[in-house]
N, C-alpha and C positions, 0 to 999 in steps of 0.2 A: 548340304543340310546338317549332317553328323558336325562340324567344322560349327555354325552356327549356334548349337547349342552345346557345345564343351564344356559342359560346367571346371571341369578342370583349368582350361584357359580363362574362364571367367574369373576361377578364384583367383588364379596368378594377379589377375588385375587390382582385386583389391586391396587396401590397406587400411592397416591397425589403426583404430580411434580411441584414445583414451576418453573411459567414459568421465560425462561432466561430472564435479562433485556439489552436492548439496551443502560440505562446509563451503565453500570458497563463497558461493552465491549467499551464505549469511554472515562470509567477513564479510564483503563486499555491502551490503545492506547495512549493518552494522556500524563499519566505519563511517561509509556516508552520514550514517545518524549521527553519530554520535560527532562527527566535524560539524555537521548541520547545528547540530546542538549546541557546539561550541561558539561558532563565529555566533550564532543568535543570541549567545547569555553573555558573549563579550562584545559586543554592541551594543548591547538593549539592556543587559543586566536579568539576573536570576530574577524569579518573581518571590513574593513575599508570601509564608503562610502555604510548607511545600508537605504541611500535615494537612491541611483543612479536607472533611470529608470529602465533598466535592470535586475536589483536585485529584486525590488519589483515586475517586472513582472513574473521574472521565480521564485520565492517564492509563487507569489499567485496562480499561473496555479498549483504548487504541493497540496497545501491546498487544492484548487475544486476539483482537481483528488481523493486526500488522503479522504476528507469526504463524497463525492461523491460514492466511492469505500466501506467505512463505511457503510454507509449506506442500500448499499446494501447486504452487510455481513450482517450486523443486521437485516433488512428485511427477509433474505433466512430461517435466522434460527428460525424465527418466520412466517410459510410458510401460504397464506390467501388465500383464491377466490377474484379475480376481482383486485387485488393490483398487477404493472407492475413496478418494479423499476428497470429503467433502465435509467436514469441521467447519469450513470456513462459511460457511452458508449458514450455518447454525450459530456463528459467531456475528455476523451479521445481521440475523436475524432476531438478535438479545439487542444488540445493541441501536434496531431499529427504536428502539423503547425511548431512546435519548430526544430524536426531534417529534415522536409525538406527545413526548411529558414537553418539552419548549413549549410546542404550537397550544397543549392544552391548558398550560403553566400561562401561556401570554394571552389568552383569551380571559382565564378565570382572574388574574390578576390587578389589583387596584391599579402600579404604576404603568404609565404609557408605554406600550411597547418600544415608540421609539427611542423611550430615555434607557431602556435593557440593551439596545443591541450594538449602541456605541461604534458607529457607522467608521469612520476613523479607523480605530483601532483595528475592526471589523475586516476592511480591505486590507491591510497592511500582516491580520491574521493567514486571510486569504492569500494574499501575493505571496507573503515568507513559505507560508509552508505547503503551495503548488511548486516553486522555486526549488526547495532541497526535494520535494518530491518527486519534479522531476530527473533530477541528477539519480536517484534512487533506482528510477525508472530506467534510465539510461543504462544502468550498469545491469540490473537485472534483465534487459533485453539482452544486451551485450551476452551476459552468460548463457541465455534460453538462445541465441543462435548455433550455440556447442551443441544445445541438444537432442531430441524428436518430442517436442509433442505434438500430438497427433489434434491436437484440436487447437489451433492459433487463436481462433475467439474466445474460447475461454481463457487460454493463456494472457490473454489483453487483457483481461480483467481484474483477474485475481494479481496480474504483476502494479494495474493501475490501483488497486485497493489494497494493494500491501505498500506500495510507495505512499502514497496519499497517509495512510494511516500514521506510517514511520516520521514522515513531511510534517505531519501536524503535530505530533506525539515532539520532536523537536522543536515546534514553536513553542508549543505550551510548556516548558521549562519558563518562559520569560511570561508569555500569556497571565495579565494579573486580574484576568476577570473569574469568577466563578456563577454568576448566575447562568441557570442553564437554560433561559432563552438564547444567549448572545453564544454558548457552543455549540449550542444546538443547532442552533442557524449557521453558526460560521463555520464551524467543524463540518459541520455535515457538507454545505458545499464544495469544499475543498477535498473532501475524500471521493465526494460524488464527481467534481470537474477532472480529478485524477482518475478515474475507473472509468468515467465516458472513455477518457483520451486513449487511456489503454487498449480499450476496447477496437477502438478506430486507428491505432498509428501502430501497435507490437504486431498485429495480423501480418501487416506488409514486412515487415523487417524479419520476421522468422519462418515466414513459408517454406516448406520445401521448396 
């Protein structure tokens, strides 16, 4: 029984883990974007009008979601006593504001909804920037298997809602719509189908 529990034998057995770093996992996110960004504005071309209010506001709500949401990835998988991040819920939560000013912008609104949301362009919003978001996604699981967090579902989430954010945040460089029915609508899906996903497929890939 002495033999059994030798803590001494047991430590021989272990070995040194460098721990994960939280820069690598925002090159990593980073680079993605900013390639993401690139093949999309040399394909498709920059868009037009990169002062208009509108533009720089729903770019910069994606940014505070996107790092906000980082952050928390990188925090989880570095797991501590007495450290609460959760910014990113609060970021989240501001920028719920965007699809319920759409949904109450397309109600109160003279033109037909269906002429605001530009179905076309809409999907093609969609596909591009689920597409770099999951590659986004992909590398920041890759890096959260280095790590421990202690809670997988949440980790799915915030890594599906910092991708998603970063994913779209790359399209809209070329994105030349600014009414905020059609981001509202389209944006929001695309961060939402990326943060289900997360939700549902990072669990299994980084369990203990």
């Amino acid at each position: 029984m002495a033999d059994k529990f030798d803590l001494d034998a047991l430590a021989e057995e272990l070995t040194a883990v460098r721990p994960v770093s939280p820069a690598v996992a925002a090159a990593l996110v980073g680079a993605v974007t900013l390639a993401g960004t690139g093949l999309v504005t040399q394909l498709l071309g920059w868009r037009a009008g990169m002062t208009e209010p509108m533009f720089l506001m729903r770019t910069g709500l994606l940014l505070i979601v996107g790092f906000a949401s980082l952050a928390a990835v990188t925090g989880m998988a570095r797991p501590s006593v007495g450290l609460h991040r959760t910014g990113w819920r609060w970021a989240v939560g501001a920028c719920a504001v965007v699809p319920a000013a759409a949904f109450v912008t397309a109600l109160a609104g003279q033109t037909p909804v269906a002429d605001r949301i530009y179905p076309g362009d809409g999907i093609a919003c969609l596909t591009i920037s689920i597409t770099i978001a999951a590659v986004i996604g992909a590398a920041l699981t890759l890096w959260l298997r280095r790590g421990a967090p202690v809670s997988p579902e949440r980790a799915g989430i915030v890594t599906g809602l910092s991708a998603g954010s970063f994913g779209t945040f790359a399209f809209s460089m070329h994105c030349p719509h600014d009414d905020i029915v059609y981001f509202g609508l389209w944006y929001t899906l695309a961060i939402a189908a990326t943060t289900i996903a997360g939700r549902l497929l990072v669990p299994r890939l980084i369990r203990w």
